[in-house]
C-alpha positions in Angstrom: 3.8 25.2 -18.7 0.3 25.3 -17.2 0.3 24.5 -13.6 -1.8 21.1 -12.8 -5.8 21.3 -11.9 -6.9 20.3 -8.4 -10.3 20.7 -6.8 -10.4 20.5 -3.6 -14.1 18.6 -2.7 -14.6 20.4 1.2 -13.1 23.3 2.9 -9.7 23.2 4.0 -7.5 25.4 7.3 -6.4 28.4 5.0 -2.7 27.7 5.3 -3.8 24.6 3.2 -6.0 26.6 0.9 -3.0 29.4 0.7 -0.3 26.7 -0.6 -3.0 24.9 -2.9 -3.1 28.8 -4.7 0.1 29.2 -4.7 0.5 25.9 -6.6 -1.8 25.0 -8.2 -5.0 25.7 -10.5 -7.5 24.8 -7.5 -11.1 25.2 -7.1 -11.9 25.8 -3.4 -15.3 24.4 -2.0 -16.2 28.3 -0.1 -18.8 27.1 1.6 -18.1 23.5 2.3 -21.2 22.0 1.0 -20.3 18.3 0.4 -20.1 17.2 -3.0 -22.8 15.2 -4.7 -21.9 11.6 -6.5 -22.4 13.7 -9.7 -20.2 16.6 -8.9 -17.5 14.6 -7.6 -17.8 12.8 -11.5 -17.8 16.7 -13.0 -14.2 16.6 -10.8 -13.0 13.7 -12.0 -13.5 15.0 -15.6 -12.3 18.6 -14.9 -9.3 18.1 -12.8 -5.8 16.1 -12.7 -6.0 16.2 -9.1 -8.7 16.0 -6.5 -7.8 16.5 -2.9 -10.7 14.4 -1.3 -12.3 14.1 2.2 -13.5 10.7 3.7 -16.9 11.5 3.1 -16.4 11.2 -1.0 -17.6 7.7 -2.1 -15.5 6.9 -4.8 -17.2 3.9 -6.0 -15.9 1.6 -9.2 -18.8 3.3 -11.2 -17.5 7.1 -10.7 -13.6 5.9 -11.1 -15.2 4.5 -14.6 -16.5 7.8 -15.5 -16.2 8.4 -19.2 -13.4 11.2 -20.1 -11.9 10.7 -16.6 -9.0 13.5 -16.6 -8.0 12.9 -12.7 -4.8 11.1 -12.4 -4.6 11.5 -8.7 -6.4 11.3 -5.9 -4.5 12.7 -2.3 -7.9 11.6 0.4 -7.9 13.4 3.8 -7.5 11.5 6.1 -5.9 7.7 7.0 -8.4 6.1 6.2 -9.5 4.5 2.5 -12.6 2.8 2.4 -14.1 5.6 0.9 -12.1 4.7 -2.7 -12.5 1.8 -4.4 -8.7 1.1 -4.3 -8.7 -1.7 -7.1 -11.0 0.6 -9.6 -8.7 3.5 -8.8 -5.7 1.3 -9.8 -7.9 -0.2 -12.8 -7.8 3.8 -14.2 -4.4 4.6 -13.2 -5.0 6.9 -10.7 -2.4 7.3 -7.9 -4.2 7.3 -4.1 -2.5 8.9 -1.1 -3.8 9.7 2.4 -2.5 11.5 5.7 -1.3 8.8 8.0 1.1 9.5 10.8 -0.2 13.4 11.6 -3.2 12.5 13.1 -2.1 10.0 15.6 -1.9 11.5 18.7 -5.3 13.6 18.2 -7.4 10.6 17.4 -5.5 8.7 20.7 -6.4 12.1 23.0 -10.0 11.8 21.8 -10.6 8.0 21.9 -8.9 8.5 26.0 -11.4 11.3 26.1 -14.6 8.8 25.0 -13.4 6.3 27.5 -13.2 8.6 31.0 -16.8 10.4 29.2 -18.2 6.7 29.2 -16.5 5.1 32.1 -17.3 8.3 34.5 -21.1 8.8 33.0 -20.4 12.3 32.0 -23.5 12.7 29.4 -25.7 11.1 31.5 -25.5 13.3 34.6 -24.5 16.7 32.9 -27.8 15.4 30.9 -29.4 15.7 34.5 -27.3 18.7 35.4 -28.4 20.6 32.5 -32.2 19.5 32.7 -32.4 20.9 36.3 -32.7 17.3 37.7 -29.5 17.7 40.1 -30.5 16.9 43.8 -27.0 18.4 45.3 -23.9 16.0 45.8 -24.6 12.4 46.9 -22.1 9.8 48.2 -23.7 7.1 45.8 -25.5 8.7 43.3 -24.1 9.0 39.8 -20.9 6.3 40.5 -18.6 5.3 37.7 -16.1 3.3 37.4 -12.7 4.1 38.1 -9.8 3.0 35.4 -6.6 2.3 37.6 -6.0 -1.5 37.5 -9.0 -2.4 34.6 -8.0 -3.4 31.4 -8.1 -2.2 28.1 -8.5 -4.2 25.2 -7.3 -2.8 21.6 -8.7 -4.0 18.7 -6.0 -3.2 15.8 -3.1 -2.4 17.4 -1.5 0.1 14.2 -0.1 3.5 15.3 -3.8 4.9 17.1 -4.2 1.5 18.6 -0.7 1.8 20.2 -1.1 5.4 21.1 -4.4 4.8 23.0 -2.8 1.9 24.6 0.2 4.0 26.0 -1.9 7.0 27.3 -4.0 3.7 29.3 -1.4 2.1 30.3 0.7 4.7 31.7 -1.3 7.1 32.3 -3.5 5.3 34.3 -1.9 2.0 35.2 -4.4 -0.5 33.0 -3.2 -3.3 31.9 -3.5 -3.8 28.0 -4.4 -6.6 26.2 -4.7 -6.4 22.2 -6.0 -8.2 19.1 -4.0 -7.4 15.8 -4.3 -9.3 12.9 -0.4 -9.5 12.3 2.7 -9.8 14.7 3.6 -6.0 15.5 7.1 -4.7 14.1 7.8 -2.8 16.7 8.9 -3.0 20.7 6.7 -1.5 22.4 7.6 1.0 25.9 4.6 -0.3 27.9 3.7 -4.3 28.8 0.8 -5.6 26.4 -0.3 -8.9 25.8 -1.3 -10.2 23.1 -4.7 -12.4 22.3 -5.4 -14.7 19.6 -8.8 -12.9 18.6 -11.0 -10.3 18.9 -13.7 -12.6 20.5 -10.4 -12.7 23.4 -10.1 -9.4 23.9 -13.9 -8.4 24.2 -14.8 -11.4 26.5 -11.8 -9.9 28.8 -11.7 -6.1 29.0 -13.4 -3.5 31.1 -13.1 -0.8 28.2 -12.6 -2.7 24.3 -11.1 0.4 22.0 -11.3 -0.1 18.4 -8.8 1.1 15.4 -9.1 -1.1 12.8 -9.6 0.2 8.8 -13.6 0.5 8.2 -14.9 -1.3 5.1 -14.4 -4.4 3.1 -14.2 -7.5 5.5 -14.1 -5.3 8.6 -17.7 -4.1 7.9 -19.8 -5.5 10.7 -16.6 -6.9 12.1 -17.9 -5.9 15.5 -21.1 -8.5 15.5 -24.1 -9.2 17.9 -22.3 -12.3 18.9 -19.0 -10.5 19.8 -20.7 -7.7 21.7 -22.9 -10.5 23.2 -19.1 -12.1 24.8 -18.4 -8.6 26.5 -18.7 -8.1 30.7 -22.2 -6.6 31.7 -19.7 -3.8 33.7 -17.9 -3.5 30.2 -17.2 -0.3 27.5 -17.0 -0.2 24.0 -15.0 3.3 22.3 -14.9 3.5 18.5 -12.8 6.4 16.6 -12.5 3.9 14.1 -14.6 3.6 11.5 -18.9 3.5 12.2 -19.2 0.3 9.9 -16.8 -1.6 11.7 -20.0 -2.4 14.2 -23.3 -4.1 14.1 -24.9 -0.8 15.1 -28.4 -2.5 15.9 -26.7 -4.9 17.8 -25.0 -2.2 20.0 -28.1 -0.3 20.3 -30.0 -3.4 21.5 -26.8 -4.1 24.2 -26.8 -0.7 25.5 -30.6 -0.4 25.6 -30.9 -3.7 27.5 -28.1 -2.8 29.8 -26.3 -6.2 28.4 -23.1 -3.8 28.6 -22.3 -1.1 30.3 -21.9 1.9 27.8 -20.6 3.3 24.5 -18.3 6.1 23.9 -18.8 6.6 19.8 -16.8 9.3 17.2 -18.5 7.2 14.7 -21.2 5.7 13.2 -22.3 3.5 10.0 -24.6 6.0 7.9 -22.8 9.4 8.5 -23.9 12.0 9.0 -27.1 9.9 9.8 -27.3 8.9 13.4 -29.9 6.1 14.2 -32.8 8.1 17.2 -32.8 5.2 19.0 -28.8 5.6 19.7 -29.9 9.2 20.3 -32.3 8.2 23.3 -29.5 6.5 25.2 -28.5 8.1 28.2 -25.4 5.2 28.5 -23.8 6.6 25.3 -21.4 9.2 24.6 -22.1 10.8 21.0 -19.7 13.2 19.2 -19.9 13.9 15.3 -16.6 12.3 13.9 -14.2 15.1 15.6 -11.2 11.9 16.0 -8.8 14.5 13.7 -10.6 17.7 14.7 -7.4 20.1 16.0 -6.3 23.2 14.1 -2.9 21.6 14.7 -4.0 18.2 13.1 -6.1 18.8 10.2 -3.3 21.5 9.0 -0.9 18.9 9.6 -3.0 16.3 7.2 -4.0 18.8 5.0 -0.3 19.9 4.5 0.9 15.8 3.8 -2.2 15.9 1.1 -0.5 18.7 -1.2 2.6 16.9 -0.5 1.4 14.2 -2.1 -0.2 16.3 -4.9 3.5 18.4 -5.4 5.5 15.2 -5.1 2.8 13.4 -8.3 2.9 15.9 -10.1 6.8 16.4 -9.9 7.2 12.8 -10.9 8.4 12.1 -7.4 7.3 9.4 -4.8 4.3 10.4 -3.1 5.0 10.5 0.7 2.0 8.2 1.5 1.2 6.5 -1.3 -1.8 3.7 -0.9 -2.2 2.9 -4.6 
């Protein structure tokens, strides 16, 4: 019996690559060159699995492509709001991702954002770097410190919690949260709980997000709820870019309405507006939430499972749809 057909739309660690041979019929993208809306339909015609990255719009139109042969789709990643979840389901096509695994890197990097932000670290190794450093200065350059400040989680799922936990013990800030249902769990650390989002940005010193991108979260973030945060306040997003208003941010930060920004993400990737660019208040890096060896293996490894366990007519491990 012929072994299934996967193509595999970007490159993947080669312990992921290495199982997918041993497996499968795959097609490898060598040199990672992102697939176009028109090669990703060629996939869905060629293949009865595509292992697919975030960055793959499946949109209703290319899950209606004629002589569709894909029955399953295992995306890269936790987040969905790349797929068209209802047209996937329309075609019967299975969706899984790769929750869970990448947890703890995404938590470590949205921490990372926060002290980058808080302390002004692109701003003066900007300075640094551009020869502008006058020597060491008793009031030049002051952040603010973390110890006592709170932090305000917007979706409080497993990241959410995880960034809260390395706050609050880590560096004694008290935790306040928004999440849209009661949590299932007890959690180790004292968090309180507000009503609404508009709650927790009016009252923290340093507002995380980690809610899904997409659907009715797109723009969730408005002008008028950045407008509620604390001139001294910071905004961290290893989320998803389309969660916030971007012009609304960039206006904020360029009129020194908040604080700062420290960003993984941003609405038109890889597009970054230059104006966001110009900021000196802003932290930038280009989506690297997931970006460990250790992680992406680790999510790479949960998409074949989900590939094997399909095609072995087993439950997939993290099934969506």
């Amino acid at each position: 019996m012929p072994l299934p057909r996967v193509i595999a739309t970007r490159k993947l660690p080669a312990p992921v690559e290495e199982r997918l041979r041993t497996n499968f019929t795959v097609a490898l993208n060598e040199d990672d060159t992102p697939f176009t809306p028109g090669r990703l339909a060629e996939a869905l015609r060629q293949a009865d699995g595509v292992l697919c990255a975030v960055t793959d719009r499946m949109s209703a139109d290319l899950l209606g492509t004629e002589g569709l042969q894909t029955r399953v789709l295992a995306n890269f990643g936790v987040g969905v709001n790349n797929i068209d979840l209802a047209a996937a389901e329309k075609a019967g096509i299975a969706v899984g991702n790769t929750p869970d695994v990448l947890t703890d890197a995404t938590a470590d990097l949205a921490i990372a954002l926060m002290l980058a932000a808080t302390r002004r670290m692109y701003e003066t190794e900007k300075m640094l770097r551009e020869g502008r450093w006058q020597g060491f200065s008793l009031t030049a350059q002051l952040g603010m410190g973390l110890s006592g400040k709170t932090i305000g989680i917007v979706g409080m799922g497993r990241i959410g919690q995880a960034t809260a936990r390395r706050a609050a013990l880590g560096f004694g800030m008290k935790v306040i949260y928004y999440n849209r249902s009661p949590l299932r769990v007890t959690l180790d650390f004292p968090a309180e709980r507000r009503e609404t989002i508009e709650e927790v940005m009016a009252e923290a010193d340093v507002v995380s997000l980690h809610i899904p991108g997409g659907g009715e979260n797109r723009g969730r973030i408005s002008a008028a709820m950045i407008a509620a945060m604390k001139p001294t306040a910071y905004l961290v997003n290893t989320a998803r870019g389309d969660v916030v208003e971007e012009p609304a941010l960039i206006a904020a930060l360029a009129e020194g309405r908040i604080a700062g920004a420290g960003l993984d993400v941003f609405a038109e990737e890889p597009k970054v507006p230059a104006e966001l660019i110009a900021l000196d208040n802003v932290t930038l890096l280009p989506h690297i939430g997931s970006a460990t060896l250790e992680t992406r293996t680790a999510m790479g490894m949960l998409a074949v499972d989900n590939l094997e366990a399909f095609f072995a007519g087993k439950p997939m491990p993290a099934r969506v749809v």
